[in-house]
N, C-alpha and C positions, 0 to 999 in steps of 0.2 A: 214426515210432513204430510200435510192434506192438501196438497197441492188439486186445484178443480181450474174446467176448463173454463173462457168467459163464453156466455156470461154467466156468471155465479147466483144460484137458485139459493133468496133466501124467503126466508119466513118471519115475518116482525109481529109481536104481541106489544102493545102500549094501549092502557086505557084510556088516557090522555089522546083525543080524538086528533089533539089539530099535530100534537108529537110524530102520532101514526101517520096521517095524513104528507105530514113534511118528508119524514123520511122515507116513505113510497114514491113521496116528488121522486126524490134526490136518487134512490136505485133506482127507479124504472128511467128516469134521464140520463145518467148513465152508462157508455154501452158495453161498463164492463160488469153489470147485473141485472137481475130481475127481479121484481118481488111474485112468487107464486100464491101465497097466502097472506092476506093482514088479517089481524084479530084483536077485539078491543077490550079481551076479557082472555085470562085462563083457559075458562071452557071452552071460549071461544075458539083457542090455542090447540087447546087436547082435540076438539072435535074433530077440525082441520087434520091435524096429524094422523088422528084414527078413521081419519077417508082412505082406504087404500088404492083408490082411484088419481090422490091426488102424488104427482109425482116427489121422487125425494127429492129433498133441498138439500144442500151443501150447508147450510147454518141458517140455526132458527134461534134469532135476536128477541129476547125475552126484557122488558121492562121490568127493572124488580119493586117499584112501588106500584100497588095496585090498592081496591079496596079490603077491607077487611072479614067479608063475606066470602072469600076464597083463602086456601092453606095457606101458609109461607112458603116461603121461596125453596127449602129446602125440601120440603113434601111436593110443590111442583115439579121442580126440578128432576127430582127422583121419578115420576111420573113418569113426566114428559121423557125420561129415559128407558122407562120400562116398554112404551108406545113406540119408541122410536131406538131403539139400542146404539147402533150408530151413528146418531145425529150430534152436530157439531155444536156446541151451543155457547151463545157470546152474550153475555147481560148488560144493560145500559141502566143508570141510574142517575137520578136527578143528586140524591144525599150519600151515597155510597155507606148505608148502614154497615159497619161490622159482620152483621148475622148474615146480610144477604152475601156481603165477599165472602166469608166461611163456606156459606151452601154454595155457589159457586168451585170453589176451590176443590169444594169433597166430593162434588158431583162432575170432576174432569171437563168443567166447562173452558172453555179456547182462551175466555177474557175477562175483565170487568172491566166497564167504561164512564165516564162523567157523560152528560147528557151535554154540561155546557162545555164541555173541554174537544170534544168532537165533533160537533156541529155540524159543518159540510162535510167535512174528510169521513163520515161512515161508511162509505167504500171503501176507500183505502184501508181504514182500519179493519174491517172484515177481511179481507184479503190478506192486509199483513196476520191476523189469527189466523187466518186457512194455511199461512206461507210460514211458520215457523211453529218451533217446538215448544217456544216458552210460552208462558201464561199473560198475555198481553194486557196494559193496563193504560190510563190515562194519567196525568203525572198529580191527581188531585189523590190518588187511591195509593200514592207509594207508603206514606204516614200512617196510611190505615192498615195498612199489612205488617205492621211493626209487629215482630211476636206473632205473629198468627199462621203463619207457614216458613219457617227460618229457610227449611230449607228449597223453596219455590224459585226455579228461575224464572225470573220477570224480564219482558222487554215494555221498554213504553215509548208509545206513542207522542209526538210533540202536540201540544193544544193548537188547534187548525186558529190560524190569523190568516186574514185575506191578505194578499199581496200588498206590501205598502206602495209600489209605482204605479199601483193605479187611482187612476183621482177620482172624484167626485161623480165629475160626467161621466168617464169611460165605466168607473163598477156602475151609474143606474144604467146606462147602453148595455151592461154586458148581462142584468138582471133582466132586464125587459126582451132583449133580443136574444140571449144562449138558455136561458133558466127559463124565464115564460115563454119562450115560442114566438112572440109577437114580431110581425113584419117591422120593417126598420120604415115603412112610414108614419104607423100607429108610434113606434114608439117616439116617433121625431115629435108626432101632436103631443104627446104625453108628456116630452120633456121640451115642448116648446122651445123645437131647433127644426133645422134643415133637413131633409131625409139623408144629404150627401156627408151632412155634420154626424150625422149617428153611423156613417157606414165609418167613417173616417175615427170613431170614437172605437167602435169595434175591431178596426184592421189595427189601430194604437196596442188592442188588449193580446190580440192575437201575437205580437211583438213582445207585450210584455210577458208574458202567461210563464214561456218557455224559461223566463230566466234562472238563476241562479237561487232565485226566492225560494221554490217549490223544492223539495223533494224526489227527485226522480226516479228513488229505488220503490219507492209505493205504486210504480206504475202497473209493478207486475205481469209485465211482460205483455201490455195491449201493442198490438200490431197499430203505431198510431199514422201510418203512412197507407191503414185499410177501411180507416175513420173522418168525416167530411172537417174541416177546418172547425167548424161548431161545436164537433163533439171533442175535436184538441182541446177546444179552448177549455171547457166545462170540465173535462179530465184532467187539466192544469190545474185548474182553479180550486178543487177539490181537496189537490196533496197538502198536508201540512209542510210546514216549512223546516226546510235543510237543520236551521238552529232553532233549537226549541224557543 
């Protein structure tokens, strides 16, 4: 296993700006990672890695659509492996080309992922590749692996759905007040309610978060009794659900 300690140091390439941007939201709010490096290009990616100033990551999350002024996936890959020999590496993709799952596969990367089938859970999903021996995927990619590595064990991950008990009110309260940061009286102006109505919408989510819905084994062993109720909630809300 690659078992690492939190919080888990990764590294995200996505040329796709507002992709990158989202998912440095989501690790850096999280407090069971970090992002240490983002990068919006390949080179960008290699440069990064060949700072040796810059500390190692535990897993560098590699986008595999990029433009076509840089190698394929497979000639990256291999690179980025020669720069970093040990380094953990997880791909996200928006189409799950064939070619790219291959290089992937050949180059002992942890996983392949749907960009839309993971959404908020990219923690947990990184974590579950750090935490287990199989080649983790997202359930869009099992069809694509037909024939292509007979004999891979694969685990996969469920597609992240947000909780169904929570309504309307309580997810924009739990968007505006755990995910943006925003004081619970801004957000009362925002959703045009009561400031005690938003606290009340949030202490609802807090209730629900913990249930039966989420996942628990994706928690991976965060200490969540050493985490403010805020970062429960957001830690909940992350894990994909028990049934796929």
């Amino acid at each position: 296993m690659n078992k690492v300690a939190h919080p888990t140091k990764i590294v995200l390439m996505d040329d796709d700006f507002h992709a990158l941007k989202w998912n440095t939201a989501i690790c850096m709010r999280d407090p069971r990672s970090t992002v240490v490096a983002e990068c919006e290009s390949p080179d960008a990616l290699l440069a990064a890695l060949e700072d040796k100033q810059n500390m190692q990551p535990d897993v560098i999350v590699i986008d595999t659509e990029y433009g076509n002024d840089y190698p394929g996936m497979a000639a990256l890959l291999s690179t980025v492996r020669k720069v970093r020999p040990q380094a953990n590496l997880l791909c996200l993709s928006q189409y799950g080309h064939p070619d790219a799952i291959k290089a992937a596969i050949d180059n002992n990367a942890l996983g392949f992922l749907l960009k839309s089938e993971v959404r908020m859970a990219i923690v947990p999903a990184i974590l579950q590749a750090l935490n287990v021996e199989n080649f983790i995927i997202s359930p869009g990619i099992a069809d694509k692996l037909n024939g292509m590595a007979p004999h891979l064990a694969v685990h996969t991950i469920p597609v992240w759905r947000p909780n169904p008990n929570l309504t309307p009110q309580i997810m924009k309260s739990f968007w505006l007040r755990v995910f943006f940061g925003m004081r619970a009286s801004l957000a009362a102006e925002e959703m045009y309610v009561e400031t005690a109505t938003v606290e009340r919408y949030i202490n609802q989510a807090y209730k629900i978060l913990p249930d039966a819905w989420a996942d628990d084994r994706y928690l991976f062993n965060v200490n969540l009794e050493e985490i403010s109720p805020v970062d429960q909630a957001f830690v909940w809300f992350t894990l994909p659900p028990r049934k796929g």
